[in-house]
PAZAPA-4460 file (N, C-alpha, C; in steps of 0.05 Angstrom, whole numbers, plus 32768, in hexadecimal, padded with zeros to 4 digits):
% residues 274
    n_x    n_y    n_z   ca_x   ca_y   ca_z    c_x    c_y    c_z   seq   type   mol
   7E7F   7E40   8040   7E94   7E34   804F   7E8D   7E32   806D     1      X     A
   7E74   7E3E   8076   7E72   7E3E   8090   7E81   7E51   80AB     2      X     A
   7E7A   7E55   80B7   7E81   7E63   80C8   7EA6   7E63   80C9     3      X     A
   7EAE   7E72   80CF   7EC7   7E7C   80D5   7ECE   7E68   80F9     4      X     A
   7EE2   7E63   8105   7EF7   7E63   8122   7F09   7E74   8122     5      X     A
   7F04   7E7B   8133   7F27   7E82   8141   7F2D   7E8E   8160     6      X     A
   7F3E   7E93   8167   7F42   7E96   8185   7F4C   7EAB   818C     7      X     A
   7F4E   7EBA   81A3   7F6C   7ED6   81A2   7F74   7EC6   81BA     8      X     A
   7F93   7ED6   81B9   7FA5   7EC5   81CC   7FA3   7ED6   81DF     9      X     A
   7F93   7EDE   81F5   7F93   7EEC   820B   7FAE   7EE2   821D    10      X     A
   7FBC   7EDD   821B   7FD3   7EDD   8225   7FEB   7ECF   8221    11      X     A
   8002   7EDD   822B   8019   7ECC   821B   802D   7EE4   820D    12      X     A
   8045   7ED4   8214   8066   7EE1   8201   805D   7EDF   81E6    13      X     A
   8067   7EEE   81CE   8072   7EEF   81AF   8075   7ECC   81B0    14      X     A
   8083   7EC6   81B9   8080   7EA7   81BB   8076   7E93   81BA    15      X     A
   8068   7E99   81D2   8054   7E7B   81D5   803F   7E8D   81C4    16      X     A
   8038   7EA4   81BF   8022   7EAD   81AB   8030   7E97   8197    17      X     A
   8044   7E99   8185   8046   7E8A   816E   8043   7E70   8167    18      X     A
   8047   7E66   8184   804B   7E4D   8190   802D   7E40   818E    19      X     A
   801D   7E4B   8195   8001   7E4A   8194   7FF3   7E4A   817B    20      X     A
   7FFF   7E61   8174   7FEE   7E67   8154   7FFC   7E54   8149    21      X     A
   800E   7E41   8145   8017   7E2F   8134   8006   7E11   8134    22      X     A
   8003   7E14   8155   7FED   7DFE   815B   7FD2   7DF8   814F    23      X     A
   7FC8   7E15   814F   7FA8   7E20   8147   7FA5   7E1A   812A    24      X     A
   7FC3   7E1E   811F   7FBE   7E24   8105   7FC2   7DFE   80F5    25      X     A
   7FD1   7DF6   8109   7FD2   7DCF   8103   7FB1   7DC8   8116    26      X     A
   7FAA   7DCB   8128   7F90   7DBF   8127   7F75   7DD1   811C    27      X     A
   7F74   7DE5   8102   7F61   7DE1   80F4   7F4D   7E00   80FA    28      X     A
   7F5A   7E07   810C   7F51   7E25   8113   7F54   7E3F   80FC    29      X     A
   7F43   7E4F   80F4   7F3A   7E59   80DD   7F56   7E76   80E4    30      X     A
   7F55   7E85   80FE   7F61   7E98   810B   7F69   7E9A   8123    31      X     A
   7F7D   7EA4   8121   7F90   7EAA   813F   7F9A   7EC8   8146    32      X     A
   7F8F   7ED1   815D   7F8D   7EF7   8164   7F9C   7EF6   817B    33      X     A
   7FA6   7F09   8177   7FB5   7F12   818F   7FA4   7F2E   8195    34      X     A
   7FAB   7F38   81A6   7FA4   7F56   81B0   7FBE   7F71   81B2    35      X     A
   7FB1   7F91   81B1   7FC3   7FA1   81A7   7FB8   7FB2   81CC    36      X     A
   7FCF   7FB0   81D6   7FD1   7FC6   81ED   7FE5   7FCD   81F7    37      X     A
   7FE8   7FDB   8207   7FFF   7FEE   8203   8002   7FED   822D    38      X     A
   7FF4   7FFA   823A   7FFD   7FFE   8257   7FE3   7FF4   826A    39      X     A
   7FDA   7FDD   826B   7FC5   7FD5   8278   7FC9   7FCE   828F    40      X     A
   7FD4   7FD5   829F   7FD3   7FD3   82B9   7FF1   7FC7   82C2    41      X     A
   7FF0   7FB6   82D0   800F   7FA4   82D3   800B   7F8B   82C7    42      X     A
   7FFC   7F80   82B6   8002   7F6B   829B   8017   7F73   8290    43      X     A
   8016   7F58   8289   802C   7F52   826D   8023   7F56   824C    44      X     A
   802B   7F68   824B   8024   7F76   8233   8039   7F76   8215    45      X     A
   8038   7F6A   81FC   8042   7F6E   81EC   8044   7F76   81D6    46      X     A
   8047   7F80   81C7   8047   7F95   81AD   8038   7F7C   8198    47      X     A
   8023   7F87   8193   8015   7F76   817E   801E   7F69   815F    48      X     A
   8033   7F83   8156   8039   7F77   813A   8051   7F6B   813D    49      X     A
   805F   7F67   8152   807B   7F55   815E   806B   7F36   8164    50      X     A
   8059   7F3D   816C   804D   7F24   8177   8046   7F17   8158    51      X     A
   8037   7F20   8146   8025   7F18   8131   803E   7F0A   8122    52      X     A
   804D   7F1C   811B   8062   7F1A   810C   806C   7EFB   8110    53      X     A
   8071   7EF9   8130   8079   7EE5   813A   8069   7ECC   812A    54      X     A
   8053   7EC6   8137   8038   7EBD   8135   8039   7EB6   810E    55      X     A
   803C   7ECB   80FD   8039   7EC7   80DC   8050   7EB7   80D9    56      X     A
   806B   7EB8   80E4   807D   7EA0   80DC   807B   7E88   80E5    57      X     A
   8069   7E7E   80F7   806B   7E5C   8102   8045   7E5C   80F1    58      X     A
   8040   7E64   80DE   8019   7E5E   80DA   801F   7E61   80C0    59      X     A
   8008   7E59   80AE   8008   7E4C   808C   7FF5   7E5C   8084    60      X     A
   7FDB   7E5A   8097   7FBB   7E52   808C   7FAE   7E6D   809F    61      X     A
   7FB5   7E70   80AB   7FA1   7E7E   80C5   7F9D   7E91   80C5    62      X     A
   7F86   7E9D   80C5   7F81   7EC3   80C7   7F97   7ED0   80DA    63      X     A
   7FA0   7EE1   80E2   7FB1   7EEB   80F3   7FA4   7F0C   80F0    64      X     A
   7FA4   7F13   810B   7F9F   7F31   8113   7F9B   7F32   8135    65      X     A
   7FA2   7F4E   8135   7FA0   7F56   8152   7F85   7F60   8156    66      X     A
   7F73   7F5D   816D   7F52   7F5E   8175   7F60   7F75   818C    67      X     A
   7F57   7F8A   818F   7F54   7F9C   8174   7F6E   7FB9   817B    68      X     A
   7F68   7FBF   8163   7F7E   7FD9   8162   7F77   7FF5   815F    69      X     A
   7F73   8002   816C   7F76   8020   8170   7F80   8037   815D    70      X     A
   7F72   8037   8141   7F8C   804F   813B   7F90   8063   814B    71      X     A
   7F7D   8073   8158   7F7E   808A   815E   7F9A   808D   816D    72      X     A
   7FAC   807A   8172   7FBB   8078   8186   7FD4   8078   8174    73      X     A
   7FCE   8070   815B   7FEA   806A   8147   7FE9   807A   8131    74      X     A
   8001   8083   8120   8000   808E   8111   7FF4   807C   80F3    75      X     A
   7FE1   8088   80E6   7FD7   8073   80CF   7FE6   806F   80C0    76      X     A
   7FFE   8081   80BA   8017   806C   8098   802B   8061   80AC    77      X     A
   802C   8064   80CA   8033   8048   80D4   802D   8030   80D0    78      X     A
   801D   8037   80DD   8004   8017   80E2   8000   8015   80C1    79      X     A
   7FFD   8020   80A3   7FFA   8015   808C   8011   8007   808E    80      X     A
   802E   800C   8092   8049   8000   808C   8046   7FE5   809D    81      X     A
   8040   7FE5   80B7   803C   7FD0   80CC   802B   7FBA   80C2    82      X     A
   8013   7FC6   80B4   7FF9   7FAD   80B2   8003   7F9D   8090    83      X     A
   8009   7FB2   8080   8016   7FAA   8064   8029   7F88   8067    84      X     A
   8043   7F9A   807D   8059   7F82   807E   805A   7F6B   808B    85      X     A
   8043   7F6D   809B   802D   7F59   80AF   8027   7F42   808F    86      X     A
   800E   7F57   8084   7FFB   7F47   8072   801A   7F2F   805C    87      X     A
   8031   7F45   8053   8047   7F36   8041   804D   7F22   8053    88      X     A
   8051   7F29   806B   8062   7F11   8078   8053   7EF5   807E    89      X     A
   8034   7EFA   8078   8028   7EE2   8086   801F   7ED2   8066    90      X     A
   8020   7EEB   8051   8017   7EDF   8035   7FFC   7EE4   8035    91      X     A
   7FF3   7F02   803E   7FD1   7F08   803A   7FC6   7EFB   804D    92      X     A
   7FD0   7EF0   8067   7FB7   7EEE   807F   7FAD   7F00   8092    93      X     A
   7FB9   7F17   8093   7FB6   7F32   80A6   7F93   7F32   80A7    94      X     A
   7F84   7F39   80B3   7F6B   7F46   80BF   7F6E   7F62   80CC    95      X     A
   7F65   7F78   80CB   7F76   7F8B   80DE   7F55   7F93   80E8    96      X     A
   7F52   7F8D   8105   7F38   7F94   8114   7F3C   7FB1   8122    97      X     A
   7F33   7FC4   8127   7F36   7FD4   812A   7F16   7FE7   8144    98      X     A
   7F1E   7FF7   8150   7F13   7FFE   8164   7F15   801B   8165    99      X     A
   7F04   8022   817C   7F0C   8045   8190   7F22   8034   81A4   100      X     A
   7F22   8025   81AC   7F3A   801C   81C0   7F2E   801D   81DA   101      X     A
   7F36   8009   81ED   7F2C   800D   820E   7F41   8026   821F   102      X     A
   7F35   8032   822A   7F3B   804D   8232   7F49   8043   8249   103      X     A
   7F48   802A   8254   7F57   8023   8271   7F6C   8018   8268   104      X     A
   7F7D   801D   8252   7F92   801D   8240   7F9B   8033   824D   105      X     A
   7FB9   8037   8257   7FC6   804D   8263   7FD0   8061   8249   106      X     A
   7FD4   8055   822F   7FE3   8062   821E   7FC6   8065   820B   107      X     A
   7FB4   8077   821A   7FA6   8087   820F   7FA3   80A5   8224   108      X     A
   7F97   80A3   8238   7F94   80BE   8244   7FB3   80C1   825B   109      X     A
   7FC0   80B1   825D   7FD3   80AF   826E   7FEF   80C0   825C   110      X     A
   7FEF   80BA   8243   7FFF   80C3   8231   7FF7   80DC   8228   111      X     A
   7FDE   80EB   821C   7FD8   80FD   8216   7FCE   80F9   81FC   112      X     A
   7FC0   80DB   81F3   7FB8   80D0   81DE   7F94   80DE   81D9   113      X     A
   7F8A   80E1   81D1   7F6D   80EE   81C9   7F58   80D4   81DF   114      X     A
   7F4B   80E0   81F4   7F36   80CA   81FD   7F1F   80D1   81FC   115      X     A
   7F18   80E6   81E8   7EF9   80F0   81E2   7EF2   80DA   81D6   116      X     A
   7ED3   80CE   81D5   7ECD   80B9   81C3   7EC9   80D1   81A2   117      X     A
   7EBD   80E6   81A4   7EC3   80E9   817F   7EDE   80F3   8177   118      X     A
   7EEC   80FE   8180   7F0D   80FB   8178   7F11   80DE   816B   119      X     A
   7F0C   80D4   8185   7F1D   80B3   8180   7F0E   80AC   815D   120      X     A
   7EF6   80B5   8164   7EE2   80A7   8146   7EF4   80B6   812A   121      X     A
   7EF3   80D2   8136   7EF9   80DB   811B   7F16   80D4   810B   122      X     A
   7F29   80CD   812A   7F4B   80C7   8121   7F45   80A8   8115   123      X     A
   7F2F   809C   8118   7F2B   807A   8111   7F22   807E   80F2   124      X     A
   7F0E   808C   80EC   7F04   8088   80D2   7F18   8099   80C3   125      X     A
   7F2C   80AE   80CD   7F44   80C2   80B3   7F54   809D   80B3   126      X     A
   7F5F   8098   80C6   7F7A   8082   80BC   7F66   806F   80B3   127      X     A
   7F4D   806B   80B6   7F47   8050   80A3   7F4F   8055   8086   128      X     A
   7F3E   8074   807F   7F45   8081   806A   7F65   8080   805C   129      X     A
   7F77   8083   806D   7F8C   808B   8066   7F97   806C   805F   130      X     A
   7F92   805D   8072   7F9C   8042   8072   7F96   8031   8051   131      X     A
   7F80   8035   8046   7F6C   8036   8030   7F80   803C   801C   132      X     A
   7F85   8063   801C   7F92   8069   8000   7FB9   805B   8003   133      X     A
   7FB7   8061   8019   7FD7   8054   801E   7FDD   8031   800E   134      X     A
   7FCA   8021   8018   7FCB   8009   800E   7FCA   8003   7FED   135      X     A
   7FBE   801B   7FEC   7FB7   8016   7FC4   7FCB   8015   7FBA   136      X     A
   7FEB   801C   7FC0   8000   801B   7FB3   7FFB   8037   7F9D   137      X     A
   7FED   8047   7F9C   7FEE   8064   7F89   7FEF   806F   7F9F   138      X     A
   7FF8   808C   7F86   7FFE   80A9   7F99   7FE3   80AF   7FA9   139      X     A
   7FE9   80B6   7FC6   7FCB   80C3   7FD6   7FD7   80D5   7FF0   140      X     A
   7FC2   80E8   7FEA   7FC8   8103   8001   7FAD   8103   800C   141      X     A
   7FAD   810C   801F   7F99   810B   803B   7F96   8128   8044   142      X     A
   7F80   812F   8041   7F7B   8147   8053   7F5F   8146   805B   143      X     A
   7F60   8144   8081   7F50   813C   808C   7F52   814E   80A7   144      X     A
   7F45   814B   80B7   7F3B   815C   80CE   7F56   815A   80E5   145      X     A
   7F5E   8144   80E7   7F76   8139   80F1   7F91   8130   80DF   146      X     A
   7F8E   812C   80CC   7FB0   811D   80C7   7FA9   8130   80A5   147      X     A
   7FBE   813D   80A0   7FC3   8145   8086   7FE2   813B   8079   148      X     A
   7FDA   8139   8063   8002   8131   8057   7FFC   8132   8035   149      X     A
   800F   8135   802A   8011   813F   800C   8013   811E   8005   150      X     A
   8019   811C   7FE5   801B   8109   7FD7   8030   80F2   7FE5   151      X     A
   8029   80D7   7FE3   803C   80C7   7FEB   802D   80A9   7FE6   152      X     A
   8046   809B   7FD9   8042   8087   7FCB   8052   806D   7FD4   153      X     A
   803C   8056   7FE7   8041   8048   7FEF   804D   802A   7FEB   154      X     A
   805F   801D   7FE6   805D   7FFF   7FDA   8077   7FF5   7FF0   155      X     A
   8076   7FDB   7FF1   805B   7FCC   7FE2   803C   7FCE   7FEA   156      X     A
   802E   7FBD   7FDE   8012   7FBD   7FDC   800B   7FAB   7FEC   157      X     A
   8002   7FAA   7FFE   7FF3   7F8C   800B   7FF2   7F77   7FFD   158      X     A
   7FFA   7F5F   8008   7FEC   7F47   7FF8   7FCF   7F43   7FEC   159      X     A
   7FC1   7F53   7FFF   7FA4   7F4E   7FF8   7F8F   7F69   7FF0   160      X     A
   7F85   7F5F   7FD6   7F81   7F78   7FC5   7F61   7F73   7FC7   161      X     A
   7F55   7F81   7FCC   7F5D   7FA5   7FCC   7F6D   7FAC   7FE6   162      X     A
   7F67   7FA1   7FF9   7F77   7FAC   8016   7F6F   7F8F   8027   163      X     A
   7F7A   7F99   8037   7F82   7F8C   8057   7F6A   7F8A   8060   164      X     A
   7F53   7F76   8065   7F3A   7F72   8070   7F3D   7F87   808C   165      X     A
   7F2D   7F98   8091   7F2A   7FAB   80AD   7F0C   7FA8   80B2   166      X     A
   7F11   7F92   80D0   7EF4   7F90   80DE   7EF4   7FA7   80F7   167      X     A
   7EDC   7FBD   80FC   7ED3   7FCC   8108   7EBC   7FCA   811C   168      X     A
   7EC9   7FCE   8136   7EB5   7FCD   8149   7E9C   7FE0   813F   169      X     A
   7E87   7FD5   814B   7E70   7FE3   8147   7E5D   7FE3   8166   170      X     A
   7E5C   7FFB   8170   7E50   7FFD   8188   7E33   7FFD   8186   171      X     A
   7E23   7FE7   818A   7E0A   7FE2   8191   7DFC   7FED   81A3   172      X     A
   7DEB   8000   81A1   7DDA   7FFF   817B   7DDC   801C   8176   173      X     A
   7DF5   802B   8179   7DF6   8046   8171   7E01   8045   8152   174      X     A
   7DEB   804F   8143   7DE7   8050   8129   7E00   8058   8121   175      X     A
   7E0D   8070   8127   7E2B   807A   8116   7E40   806C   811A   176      X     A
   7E47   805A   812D   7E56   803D   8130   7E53   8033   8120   177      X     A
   7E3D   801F   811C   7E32   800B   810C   7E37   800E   80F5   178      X     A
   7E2E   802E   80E3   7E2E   8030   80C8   7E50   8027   80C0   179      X     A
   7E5E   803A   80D4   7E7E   8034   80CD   7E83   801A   80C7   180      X     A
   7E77   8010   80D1   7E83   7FE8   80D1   7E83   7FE3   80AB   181      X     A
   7E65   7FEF   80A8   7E5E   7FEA   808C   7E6B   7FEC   8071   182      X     A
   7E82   8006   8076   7E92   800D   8061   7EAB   7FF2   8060   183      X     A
   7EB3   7FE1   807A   7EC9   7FDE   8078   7EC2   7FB8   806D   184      X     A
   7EC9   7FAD   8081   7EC6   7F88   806C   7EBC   7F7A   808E   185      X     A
   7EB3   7F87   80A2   7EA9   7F73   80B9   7E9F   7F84   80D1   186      X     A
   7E94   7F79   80DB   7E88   7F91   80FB   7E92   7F7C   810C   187      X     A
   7E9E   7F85   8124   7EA7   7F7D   8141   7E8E   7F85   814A   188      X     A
   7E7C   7F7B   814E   7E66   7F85   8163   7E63   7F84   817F   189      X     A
   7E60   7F9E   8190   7E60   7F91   81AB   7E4C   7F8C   81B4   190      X     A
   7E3F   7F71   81B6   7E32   7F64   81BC   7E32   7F51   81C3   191      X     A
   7E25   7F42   81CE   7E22   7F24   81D7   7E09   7F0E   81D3   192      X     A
   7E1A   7EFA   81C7   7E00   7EED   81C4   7DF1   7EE5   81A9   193      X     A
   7DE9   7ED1   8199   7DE0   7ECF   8185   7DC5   7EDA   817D   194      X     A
   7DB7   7EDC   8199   7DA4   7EF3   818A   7DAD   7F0F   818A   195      X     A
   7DBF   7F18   8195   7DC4   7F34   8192   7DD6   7F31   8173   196      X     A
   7DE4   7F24   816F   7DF1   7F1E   8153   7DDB   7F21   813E   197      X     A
   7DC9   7F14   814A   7DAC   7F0F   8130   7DAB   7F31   812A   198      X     A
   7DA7   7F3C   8141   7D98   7F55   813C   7DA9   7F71   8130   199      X     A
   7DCB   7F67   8131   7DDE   7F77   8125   7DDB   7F6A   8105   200      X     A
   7DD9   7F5A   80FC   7DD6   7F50   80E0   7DB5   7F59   80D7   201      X     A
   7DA2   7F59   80DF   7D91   7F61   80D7   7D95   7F83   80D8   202      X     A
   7D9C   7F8E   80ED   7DA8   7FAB   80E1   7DAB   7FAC   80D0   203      X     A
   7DC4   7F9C   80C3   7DD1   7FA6   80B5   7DC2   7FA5   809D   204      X     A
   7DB8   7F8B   8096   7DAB   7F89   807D   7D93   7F98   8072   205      X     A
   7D8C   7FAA   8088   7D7B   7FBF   8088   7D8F   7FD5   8085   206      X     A
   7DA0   7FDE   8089   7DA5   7FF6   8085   7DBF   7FFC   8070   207      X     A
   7DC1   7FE2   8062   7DD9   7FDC   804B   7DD9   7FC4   8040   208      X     A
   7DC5   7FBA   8038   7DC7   7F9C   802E   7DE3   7F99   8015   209      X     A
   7DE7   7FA9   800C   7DFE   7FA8   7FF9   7E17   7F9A   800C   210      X     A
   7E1A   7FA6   8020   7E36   7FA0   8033   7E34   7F81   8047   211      X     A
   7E22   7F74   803E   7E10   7F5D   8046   7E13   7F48   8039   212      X     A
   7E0D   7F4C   8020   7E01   7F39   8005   7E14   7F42   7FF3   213      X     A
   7E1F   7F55   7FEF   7E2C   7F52   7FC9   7E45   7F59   7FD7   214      X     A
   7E50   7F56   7FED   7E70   7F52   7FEE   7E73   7F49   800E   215      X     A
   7E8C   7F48   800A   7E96   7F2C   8024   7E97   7F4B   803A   216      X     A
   7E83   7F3B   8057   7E84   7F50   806A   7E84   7F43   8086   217      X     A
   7E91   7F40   8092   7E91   7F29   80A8   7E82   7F39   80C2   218      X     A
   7E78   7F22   80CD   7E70   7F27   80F1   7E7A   7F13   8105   219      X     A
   7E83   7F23   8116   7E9C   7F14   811E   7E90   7F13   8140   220      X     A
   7E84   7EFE   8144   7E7C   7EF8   8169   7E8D   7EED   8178   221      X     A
   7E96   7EF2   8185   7EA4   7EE7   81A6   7E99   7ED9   81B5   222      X     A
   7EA6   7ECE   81C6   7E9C   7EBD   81D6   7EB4   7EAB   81EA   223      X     A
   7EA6   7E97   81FD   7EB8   7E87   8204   7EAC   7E6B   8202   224      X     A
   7EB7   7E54   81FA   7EA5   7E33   81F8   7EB9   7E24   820D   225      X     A
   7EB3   7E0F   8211   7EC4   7DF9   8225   7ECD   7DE3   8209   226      X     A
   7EE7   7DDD   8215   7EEC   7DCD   8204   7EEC   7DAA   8209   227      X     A
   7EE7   7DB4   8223   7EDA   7D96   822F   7EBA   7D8D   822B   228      X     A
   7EAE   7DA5   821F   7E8D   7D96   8215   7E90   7DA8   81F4   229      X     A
   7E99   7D95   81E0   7E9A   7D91   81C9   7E7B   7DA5   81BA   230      X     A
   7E66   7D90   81C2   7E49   7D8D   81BE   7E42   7DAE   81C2   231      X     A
   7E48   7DB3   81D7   7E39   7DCA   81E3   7E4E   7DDD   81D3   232      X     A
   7E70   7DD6   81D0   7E70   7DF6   81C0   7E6A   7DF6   81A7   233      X     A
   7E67   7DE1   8198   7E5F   7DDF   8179   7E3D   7DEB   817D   234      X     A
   7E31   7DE5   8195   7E14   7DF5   8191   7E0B   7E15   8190   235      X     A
   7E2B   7E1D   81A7   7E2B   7E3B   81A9   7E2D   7E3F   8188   236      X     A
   7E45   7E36   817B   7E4B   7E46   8168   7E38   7E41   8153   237      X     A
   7E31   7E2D   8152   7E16   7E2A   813C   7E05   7E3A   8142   238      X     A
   7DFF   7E45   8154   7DE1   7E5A   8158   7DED   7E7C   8155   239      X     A
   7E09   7E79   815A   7E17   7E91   814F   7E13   7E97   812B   240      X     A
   7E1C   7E7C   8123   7E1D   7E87   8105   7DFC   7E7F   80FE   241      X     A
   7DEC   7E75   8105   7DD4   7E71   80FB   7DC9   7E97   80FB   242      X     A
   7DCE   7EA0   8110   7DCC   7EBD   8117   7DD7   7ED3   8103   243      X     A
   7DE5   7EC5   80EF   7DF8   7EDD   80E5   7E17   7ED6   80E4   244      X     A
   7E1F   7ED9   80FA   7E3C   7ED9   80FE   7E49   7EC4   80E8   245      X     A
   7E6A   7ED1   80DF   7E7A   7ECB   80CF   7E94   7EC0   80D6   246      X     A
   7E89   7ECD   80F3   7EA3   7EC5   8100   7EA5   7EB3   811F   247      X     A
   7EB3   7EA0   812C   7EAE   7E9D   8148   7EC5   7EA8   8154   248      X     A
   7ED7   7EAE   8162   7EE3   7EB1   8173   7EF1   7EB0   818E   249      X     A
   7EF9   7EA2   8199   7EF6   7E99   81B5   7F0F   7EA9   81BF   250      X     A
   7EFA   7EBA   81D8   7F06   7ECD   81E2   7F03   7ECC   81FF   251      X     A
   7F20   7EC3   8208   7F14   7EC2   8228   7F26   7ECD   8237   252      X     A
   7F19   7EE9   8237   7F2D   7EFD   8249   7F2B   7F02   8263   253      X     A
   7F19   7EED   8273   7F19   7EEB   8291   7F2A   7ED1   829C   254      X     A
   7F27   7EC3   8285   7F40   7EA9   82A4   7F52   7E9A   828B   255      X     A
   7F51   7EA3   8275   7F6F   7E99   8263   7F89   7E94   8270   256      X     A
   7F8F   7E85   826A   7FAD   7E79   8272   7FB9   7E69   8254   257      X     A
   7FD1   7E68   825C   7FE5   7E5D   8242   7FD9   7E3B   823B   258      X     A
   7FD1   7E37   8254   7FCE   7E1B   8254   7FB2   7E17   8245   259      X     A
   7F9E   7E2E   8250   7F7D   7E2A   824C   7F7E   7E2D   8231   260      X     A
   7F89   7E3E   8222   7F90   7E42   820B   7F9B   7E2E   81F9   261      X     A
   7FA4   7E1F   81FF   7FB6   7E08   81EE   7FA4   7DF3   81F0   262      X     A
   7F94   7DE3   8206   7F7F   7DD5   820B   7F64   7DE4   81F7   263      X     A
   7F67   7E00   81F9   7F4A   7DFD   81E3   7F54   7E00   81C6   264      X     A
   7F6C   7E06   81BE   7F77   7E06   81AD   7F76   7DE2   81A4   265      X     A
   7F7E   7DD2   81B2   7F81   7DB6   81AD   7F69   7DAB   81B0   266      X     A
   7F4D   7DAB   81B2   7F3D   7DAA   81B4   7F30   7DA5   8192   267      X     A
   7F3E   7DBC   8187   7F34   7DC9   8169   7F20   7DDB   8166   268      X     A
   7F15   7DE5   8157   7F05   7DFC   8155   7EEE   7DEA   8153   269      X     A
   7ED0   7DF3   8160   7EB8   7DEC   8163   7EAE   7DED   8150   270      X     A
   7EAF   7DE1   8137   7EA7   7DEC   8123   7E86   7DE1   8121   271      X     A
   7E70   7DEA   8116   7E5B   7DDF   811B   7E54   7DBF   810B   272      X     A
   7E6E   7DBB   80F6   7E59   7DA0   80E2   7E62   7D8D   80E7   273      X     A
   7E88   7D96   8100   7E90   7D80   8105   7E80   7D60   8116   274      X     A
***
């Protein structure tokens, strides 16, 4: 099917997020992201699954998820209940991308939230875990280094079985990052660039070709294209997915506006065969 589009809405009300994603989702765009933060400075900041939620009632077709989310910061049979009623409400489009979180987030060390990087790792991989047996709809108890709880039996079940697609950053090129990406269905890589993409997929296929080749595992690159030279962004993204990538993204978290957003939104997604 070719490479994957989609955009995150770096800015904007529950609103015009929906308002947008309804656009994205009529001109042809694969996904539409919002972002999950909590106290960034004096921005305008809004609760990610209010926003999505928003966003899943005006869209049909469109991936929907927030780039990216933090468990360490949330309780995991929260966020199972949150991402579950997400996935029902949109009819199985949820993505749930997931991170250590940016530490210049106030509602991590400002609150009294864990800002060690292996804390953060270890509270990320228990709720992936937990998130996992919670979703199966059977009985599951957890006893882990951080979060313990007896038997408890979740439903409903996600729309999408076995679970809720969870793409994981992977910090380049520290090996115990990376492997994590492997267990779950995609790596966020931080990287840039289609040859650095090249060289996270060749990782990978060296050090797990199973999570590669015999099941669906996405790589998901960022970027920003102009929507006023067509040519040139259909070339970025073609040398993206020639590289690997599964996914494009257009992420422009230095000069986004409601407007810049709707213009590359109306533009359509760069897709390379168009």
């Amino acid at each position: 099917m070719g490479i994957k589009l989609g955009i995150i809405l770096t800015t904007g009300d529950p609103r015009t997020a929906a308002e947008l994603a309804a656009l994205a989702d009529e001109h042809g765009w694969d996904g539409v992201f919002t972002w999950d933060g909590i106290a960034l400075g004096s921005m305008d900041t809004y609760d990610p699954w209010v926003t999505l939620a928003a966003m899943a009632m005006r869209t049909e077709r469109v991936r929907l998820g927030a780039i990216l989310t933090p468990p360490s910061r949330r309780r995991p049979w929260k966020l199972a209940r949150e991402t579950m009623t997400l996935d029902r409400l949109s009819n199985g489009r949820l993505v749930l991308p997931v991170g250590l979180g940016a530490l210049d987030d106030g509602a991590f060390g400002k609150v009294g939230e864990p800002t060690e990087t292996r804390i953060r790792a270890e509270l990320l991989d228990e709720s992936l875990a937990i998130l996992e047996g919670l979703w199966s709809g059977e009985p599951f108890a957890f006893d882990g280094t951080h979060y313990r709880f007896g038997e408890m039996t979740f439903r409903p079940t996600p729309v999408q079985r076995p679970r809720i697609p969870i793409w994981v950053v992977g910090a380049w090129p520290h090996e115990k990052s990376l492997r994590r990406t492997l267990h779950w269905d995609g790596i966020l890589p931080q990287v840039s660039g289609a040859d650095a993409i090249r060289e996270v997929v060749a990782w990978a296929e060296g050090a797990w070709p199973a999570a590669t080749r015999d099941r669906p595992w996405d790589v998901i690159a960022e970027g920003v294209t102009s929507a006023a030279d067509p040519a040139a962004a259909r070339a970025t993204v073609a040398a993206h997915e020639a590289a690997g990538a599964t996914w494009w993204i257009e992420s422009d978290w230095n000069g986004g506006t409601i407007d810049s957003l709707r213009r590359r939104i109306e533009a359509g997604p760069p897709r390379p065969t168009d």
